[in-house]
ZAKE-357523 format. One record per residue (C-alpha): residue number from 1; residue in three letters; x, y, z. Coordinates in nm, 4 decimals. Layout:
<recs>
(rec NUM, 'ALA', (X, Y, Z))
...
</recs>
This chain:
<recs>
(rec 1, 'UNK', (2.2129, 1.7545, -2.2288))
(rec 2, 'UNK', (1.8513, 1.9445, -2.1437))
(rec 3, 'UNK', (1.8408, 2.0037, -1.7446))
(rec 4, 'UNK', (1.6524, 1.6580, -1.6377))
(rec 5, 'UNK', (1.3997, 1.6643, -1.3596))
(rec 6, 'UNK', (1.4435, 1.3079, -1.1654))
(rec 7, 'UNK', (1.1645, 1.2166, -0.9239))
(rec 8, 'UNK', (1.2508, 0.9121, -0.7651))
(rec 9, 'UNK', (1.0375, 0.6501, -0.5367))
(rec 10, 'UNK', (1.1475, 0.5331, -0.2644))
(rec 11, 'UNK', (1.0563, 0.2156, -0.0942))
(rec 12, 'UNK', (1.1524, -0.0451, -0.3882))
(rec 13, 'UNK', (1.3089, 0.2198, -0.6085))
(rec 14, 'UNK', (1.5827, 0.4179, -0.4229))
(rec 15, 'UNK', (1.6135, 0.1708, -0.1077))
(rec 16, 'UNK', (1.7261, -0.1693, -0.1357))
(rec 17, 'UNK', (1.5349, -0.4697, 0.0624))
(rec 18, 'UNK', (1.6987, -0.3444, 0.3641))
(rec 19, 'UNK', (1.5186, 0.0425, 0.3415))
(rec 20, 'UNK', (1.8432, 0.1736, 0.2767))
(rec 21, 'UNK', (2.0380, 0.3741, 0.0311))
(rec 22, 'UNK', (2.3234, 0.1914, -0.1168))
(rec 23, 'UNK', (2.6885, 0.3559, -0.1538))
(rec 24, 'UNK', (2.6374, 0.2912, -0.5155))
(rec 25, 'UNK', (2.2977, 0.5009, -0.5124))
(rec 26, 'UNK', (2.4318, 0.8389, -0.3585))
(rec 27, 'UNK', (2.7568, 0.8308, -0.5692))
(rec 28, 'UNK', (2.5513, 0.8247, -0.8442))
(rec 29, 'UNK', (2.2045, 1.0623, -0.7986))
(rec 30, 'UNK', (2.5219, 1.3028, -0.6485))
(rec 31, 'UNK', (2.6555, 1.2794, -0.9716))
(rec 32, 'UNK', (2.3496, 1.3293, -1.1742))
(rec 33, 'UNK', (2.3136, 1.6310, -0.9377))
(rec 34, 'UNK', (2.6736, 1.7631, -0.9988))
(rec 35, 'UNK', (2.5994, 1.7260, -1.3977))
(rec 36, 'UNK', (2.2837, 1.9605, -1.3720))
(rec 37, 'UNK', (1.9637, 1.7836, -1.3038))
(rec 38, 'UNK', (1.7356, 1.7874, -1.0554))
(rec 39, 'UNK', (1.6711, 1.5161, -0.8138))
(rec 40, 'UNK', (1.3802, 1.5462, -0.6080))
(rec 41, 'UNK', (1.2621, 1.2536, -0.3827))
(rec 42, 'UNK', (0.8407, 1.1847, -0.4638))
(rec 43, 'UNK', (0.7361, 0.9093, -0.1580))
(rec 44, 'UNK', (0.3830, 0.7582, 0.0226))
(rec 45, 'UNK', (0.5910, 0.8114, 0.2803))
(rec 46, 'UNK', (0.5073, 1.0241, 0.5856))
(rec 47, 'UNK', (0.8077, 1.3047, 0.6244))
(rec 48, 'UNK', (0.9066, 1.1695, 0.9614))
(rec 49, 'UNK', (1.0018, 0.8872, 0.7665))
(rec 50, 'UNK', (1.1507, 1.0691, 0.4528))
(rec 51, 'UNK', (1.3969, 1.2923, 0.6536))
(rec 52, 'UNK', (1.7293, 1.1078, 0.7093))
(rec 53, 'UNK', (1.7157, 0.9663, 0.3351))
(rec 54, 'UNK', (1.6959, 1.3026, 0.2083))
(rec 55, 'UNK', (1.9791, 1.4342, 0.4618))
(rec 56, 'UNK', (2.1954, 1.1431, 0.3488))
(rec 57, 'UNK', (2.1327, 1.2278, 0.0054))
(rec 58, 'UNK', (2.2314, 1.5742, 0.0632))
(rec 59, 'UNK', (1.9483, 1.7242, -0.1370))
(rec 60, 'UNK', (1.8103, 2.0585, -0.1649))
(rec 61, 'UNK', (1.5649, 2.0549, -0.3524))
(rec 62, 'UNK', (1.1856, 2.0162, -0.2364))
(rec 63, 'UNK', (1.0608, 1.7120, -0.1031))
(rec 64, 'UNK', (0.6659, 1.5444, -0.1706))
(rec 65, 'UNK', (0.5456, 1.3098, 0.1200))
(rec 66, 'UNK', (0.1844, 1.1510, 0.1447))
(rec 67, 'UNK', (0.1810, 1.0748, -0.2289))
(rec 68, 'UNK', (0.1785, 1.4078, -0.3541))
(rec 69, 'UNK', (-0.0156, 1.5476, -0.0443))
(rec 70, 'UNK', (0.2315, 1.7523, 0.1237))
(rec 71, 'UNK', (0.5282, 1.9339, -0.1005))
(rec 72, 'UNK', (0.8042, 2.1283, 0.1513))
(rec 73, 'UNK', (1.1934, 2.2230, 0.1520))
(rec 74, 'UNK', (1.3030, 2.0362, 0.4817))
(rec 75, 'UNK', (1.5093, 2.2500, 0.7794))
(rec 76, 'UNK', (1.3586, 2.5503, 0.6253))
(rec 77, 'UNK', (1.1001, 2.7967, 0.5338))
(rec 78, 'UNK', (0.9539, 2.8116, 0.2038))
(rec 79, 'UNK', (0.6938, 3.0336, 0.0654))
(rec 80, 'UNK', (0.5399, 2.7291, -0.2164))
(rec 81, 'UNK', (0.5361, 2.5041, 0.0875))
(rec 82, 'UNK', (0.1711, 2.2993, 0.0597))
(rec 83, 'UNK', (-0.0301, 2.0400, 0.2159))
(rec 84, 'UNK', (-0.3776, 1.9146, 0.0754))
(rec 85, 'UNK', (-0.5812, 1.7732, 0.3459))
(rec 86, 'UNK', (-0.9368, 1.5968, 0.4182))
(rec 87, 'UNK', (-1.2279, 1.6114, 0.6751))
(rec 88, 'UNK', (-1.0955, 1.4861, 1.0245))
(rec 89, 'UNK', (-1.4540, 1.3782, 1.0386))
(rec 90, 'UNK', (-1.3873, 1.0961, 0.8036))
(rec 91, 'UNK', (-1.1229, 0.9751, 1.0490))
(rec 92, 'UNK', (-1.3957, 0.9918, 1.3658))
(rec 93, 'UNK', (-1.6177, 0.8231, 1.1554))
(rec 94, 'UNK', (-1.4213, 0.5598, 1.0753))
(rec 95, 'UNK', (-1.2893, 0.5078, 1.4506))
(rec 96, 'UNK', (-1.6737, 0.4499, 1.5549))
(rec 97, 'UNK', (-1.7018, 0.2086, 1.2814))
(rec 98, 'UNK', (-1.3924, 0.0453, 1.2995))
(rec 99, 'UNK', (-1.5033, -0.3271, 1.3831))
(rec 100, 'UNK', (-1.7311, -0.3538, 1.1143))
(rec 101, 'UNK', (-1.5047, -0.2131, 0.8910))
(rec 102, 'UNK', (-1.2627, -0.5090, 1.0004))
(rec 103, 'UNK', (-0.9616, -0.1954, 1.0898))
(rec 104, 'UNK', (-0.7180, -0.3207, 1.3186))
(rec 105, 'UNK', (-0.5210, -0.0063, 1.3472))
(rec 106, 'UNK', (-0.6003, 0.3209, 1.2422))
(rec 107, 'UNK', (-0.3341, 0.6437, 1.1842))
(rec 108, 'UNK', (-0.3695, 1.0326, 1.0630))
(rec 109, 'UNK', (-0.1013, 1.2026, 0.9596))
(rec 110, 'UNK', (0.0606, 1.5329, 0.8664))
(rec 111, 'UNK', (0.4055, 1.6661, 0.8059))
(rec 112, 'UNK', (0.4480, 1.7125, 1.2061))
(rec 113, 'UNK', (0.1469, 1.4703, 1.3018))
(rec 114, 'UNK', (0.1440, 1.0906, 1.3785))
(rec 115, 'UNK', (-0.1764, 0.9347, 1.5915))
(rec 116, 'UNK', (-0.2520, 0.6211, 1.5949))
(rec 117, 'UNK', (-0.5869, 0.4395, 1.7799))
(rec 118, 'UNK', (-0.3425, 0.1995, 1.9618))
(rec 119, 'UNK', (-0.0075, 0.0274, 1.9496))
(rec 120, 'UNK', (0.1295, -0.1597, 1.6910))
(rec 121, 'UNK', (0.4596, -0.3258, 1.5925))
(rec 122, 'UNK', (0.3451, -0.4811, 1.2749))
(rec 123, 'UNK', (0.5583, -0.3126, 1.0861))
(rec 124, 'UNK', (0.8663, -0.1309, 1.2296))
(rec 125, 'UNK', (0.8540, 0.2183, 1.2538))
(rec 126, 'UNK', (0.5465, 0.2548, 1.1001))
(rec 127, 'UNK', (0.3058, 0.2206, 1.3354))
(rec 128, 'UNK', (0.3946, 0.3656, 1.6934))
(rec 129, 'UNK', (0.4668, 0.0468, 1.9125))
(rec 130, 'UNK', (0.3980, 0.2921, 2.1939))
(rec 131, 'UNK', (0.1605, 0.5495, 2.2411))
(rec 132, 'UNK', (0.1685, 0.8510, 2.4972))
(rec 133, 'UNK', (-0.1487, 1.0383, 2.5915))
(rec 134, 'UNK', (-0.0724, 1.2942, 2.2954))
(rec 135, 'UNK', (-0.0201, 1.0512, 2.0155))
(rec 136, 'UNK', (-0.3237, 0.8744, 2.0952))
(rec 137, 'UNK', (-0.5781, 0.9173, 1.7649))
(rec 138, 'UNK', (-0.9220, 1.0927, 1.9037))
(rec 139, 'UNK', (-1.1348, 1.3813, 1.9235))
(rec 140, 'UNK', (-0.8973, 1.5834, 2.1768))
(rec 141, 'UNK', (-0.5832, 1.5020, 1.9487))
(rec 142, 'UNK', (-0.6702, 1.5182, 1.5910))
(rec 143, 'UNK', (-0.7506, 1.8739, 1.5886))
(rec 144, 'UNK', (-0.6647, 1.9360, 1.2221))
(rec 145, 'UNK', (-0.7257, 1.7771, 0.8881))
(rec 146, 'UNK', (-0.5201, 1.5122, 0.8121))
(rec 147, 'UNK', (-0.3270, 1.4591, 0.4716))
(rec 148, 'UNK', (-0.3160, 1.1088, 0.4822))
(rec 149, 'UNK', (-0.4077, 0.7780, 0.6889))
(rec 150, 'UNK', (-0.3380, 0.4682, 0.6886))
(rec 151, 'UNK', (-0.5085, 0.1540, 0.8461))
(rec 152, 'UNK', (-0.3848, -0.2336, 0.9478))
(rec 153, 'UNK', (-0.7041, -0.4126, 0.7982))
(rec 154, 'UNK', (-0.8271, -0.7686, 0.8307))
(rec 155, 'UNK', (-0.6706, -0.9517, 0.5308))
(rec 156, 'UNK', (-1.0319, -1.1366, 0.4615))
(rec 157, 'UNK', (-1.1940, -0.8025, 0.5061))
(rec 158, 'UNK', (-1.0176, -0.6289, 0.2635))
(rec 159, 'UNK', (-1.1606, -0.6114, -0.0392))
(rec 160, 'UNK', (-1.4829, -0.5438, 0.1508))
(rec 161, 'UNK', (-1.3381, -0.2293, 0.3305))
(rec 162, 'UNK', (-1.2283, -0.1313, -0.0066))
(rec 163, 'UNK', (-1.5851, -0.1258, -0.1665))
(rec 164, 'UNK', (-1.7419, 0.0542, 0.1684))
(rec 165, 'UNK', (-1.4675, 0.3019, 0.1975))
(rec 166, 'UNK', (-1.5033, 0.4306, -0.1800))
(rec 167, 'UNK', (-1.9211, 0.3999, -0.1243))
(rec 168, 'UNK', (-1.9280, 0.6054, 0.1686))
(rec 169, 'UNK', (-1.6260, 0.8761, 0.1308))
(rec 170, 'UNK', (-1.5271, 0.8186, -0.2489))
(rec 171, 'UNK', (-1.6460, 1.1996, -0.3267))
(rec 172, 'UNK', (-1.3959, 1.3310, -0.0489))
(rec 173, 'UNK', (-1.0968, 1.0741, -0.0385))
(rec 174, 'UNK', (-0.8937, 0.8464, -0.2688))
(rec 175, 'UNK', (-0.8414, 0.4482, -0.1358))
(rec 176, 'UNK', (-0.5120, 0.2843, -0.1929))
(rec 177, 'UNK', (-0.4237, -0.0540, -0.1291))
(rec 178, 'UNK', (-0.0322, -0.1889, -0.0485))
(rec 179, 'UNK', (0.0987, -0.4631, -0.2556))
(rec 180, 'UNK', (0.2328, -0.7317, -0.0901))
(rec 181, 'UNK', (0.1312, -0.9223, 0.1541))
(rec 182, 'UNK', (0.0699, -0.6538, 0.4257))
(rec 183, 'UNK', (-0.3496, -0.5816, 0.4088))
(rec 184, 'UNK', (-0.2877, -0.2105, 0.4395))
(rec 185, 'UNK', (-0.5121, 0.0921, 0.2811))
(rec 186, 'UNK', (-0.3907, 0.4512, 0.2318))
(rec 187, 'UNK', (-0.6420, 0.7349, 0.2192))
(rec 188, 'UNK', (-0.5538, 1.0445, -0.0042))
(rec 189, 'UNK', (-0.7253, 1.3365, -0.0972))
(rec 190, 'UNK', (-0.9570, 1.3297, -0.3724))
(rec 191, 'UNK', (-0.7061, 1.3917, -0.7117))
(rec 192, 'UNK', (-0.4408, 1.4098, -0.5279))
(rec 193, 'UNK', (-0.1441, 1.1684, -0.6600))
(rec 194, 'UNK', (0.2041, 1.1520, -0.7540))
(rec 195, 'UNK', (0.1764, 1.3354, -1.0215))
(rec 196, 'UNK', (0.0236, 1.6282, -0.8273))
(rec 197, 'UNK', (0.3584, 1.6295, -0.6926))
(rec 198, 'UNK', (0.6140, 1.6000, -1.0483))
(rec 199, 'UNK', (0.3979, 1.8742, -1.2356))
(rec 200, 'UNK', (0.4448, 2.0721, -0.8966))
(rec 201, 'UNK', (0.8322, 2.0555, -0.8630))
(rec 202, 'UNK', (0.8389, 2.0771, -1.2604))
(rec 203, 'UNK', (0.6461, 2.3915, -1.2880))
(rec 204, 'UNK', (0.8639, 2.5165, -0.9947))
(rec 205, 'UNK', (1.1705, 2.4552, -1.1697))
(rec 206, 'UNK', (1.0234, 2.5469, -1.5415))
(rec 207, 'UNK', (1.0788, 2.1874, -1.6535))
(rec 208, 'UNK', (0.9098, 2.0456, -1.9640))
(rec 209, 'UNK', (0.7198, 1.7619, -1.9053))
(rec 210, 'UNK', (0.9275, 1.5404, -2.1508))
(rec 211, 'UNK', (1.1994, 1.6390, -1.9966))
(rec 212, 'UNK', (1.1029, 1.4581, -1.6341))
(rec 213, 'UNK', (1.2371, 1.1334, -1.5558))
(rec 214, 'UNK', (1.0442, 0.9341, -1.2836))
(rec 215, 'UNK', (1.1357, 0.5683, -1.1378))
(rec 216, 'UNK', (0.8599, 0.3521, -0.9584))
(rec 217, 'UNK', (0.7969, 0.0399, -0.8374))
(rec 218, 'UNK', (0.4201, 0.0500, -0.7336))
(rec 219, 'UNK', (0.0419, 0.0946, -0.7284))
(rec 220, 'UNK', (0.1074, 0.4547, -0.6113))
(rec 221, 'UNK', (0.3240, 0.5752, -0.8981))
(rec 222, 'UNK', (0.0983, 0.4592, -1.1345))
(rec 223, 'UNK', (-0.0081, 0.8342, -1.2035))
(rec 224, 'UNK', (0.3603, 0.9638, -1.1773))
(rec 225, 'UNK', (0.4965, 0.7325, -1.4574))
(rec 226, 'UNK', (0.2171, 0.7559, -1.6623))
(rec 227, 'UNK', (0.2053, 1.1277, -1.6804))
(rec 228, 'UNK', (0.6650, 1.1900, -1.6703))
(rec 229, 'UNK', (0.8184, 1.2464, -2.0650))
(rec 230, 'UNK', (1.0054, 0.9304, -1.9234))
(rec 231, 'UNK', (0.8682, 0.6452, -1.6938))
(rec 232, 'UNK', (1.0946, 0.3567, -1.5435))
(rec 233, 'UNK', (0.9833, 0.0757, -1.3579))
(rec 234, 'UNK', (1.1932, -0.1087, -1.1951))
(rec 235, 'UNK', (1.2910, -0.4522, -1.2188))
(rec 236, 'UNK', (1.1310, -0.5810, -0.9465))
(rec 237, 'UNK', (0.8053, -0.3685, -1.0139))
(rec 238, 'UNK', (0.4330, -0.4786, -1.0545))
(rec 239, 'UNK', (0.3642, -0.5868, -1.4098))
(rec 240, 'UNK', (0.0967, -0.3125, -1.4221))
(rec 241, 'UNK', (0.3131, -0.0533, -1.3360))
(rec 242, 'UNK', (0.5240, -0.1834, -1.6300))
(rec 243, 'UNK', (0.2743, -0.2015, -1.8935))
(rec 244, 'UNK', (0.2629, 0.1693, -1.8934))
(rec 245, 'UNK', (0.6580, 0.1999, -1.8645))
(rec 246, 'UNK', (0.8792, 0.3992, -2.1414))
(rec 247, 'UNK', (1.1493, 0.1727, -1.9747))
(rec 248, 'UNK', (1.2216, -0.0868, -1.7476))
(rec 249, 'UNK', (1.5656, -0.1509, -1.5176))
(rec 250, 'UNK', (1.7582, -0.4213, -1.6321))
(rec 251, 'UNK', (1.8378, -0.5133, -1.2459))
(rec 252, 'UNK', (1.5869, -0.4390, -0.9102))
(rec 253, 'UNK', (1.6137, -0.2141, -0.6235))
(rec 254, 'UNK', (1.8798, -0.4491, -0.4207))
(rec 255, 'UNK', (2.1241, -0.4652, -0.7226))
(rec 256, 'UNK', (2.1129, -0.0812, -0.7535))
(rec 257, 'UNK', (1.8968, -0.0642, -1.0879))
(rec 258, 'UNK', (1.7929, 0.2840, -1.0344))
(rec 259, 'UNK', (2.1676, 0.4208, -1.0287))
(rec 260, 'UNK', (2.2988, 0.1728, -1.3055))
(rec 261, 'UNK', (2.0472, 0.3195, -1.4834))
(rec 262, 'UNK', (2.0735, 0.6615, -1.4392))
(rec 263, 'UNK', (2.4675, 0.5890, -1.5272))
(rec 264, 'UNK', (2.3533, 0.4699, -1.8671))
(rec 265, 'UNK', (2.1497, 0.6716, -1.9887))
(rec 266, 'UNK', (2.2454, 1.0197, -1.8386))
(rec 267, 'UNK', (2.6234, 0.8598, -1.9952))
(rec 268, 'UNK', (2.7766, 0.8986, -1.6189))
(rec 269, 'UNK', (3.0316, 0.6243, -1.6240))
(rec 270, 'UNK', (3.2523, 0.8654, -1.7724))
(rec 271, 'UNK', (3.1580, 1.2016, -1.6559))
</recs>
């Protein structure tokens, strides 16, 4: 079979309801590895948070945090390493106009940078639930451009934010919103998305584009799956996402439907 390219998601793709990688899971992408193809792990999530997944997976290939923002080779060196970034004047700006703006907590990040405006255990390990002088989000601290942030916002505010964030920075910044139940926004760089990332690691590796394989779950791999040869959406995935799907898991994320697909249609069972 032609070398795949397999970006996988990772919160309600990879990870099962518990944020974890099942048994199942690793046998399986280490497989898909072992018969060729590239796995490559394309996340929102910050790298701080991506690390021990990808150690556990074992990979080696590069790894895409902040939604396509930031693509690196962890524990080393790399010459194609990148990181698109935005005005750390957007994030001052919003600090001083964080109560009308209805933001209850505000983060910047980069691949070695977390600040947050204050405390927050909302959700564990996301925001810091304590903050030392350093990690505190402000004009001494945030002393570089930021690739991504993300902000706690007033649930009845929300759609309100939404409209005054894309009035006032729309030209510099791209405004994503969680699904769920958790009223959270993630700011991008302008054109910067998941697919940013895939046509990265495919050029890097020479791949065709009909020859990438992506799995999502979300808003934020709406460009990714739309752009792959082949899109899955899982199960459990938003039925947006899966109007634009070449396939959907028969299974979600906490029943291993990313790896029992793979098995099919890579015909693993008996490799």
């Amino acid at each position: 079979m032609q070398t795949k390219l397999i970006a996988i998601d990772l919160d309600g793709t990879t990870l099962n309801k518990q944020a974890q990688v099942s048994p199942k899971t690793k046998a399986v992408l280490q497989k898909v590895q072992d018969q060729g193809h590239i796995v490559s792990i394309v996340t929102g999530r910050p790298y701080r948070m991506t690390r021990d997944i990808y150690d556990y997976l074992e990979l080696k290939t590069p790894l895409i945090n902040f939604n396509g923002a930031l693509g690196h080779i962890p524990h080393q060196s790399w010459d194609k390493e990148y990181q698109v970034t935005f005005s750390k004047e957007i994030a001052f700006n919003l600090l001083a106009d964080k109560k009308r703006l209805g933001l209850k907590v505000i983060a910047a990040e980069g691949k070695f940078m977390n600040l947050a405006d204050q405390p927050n255990n909302f959700i564990d390990d996301f925001f810091p639930a304590k903050l030392e002088a350093h990690q505190v989000l402000n004009h001494l601290n945030l002393q570089e451009d930021p690739a991504a942030m993300t902000m706690l916002v007033d649930k009845e505010q929300l759609p309100d934010t939404v409209k005054q964030l894309e009035k006032d920075y729309g030209q510099d910044i791209n405004v994503g919103v969680w699904g769920g139940p958790t009223p959270i926004l993630e700011l991008s760089p302008k054109g910067i998305d998941k697919a940013h990332g895939v046509e990265f690691l495919a050029h890097h590796y020479g791949i065709k584009r009909q020859d990438i394989i992506a799995f999502g779950d979300e808003h934020n791999d709406y460009a990714m799956i739309d752009y792959v040869g082949h899109g899955v959406v899982m199960q459990n995935g938003t039925e947006q996402l899966k109007s634009i799907a070449n396939d959907i898991t028969q299974v979600d994320n906490d029943h291993d439907g990313l790896a029992l697909y793979l098995e099919d249609y890579l015909n693993l069972k008996d490799a």
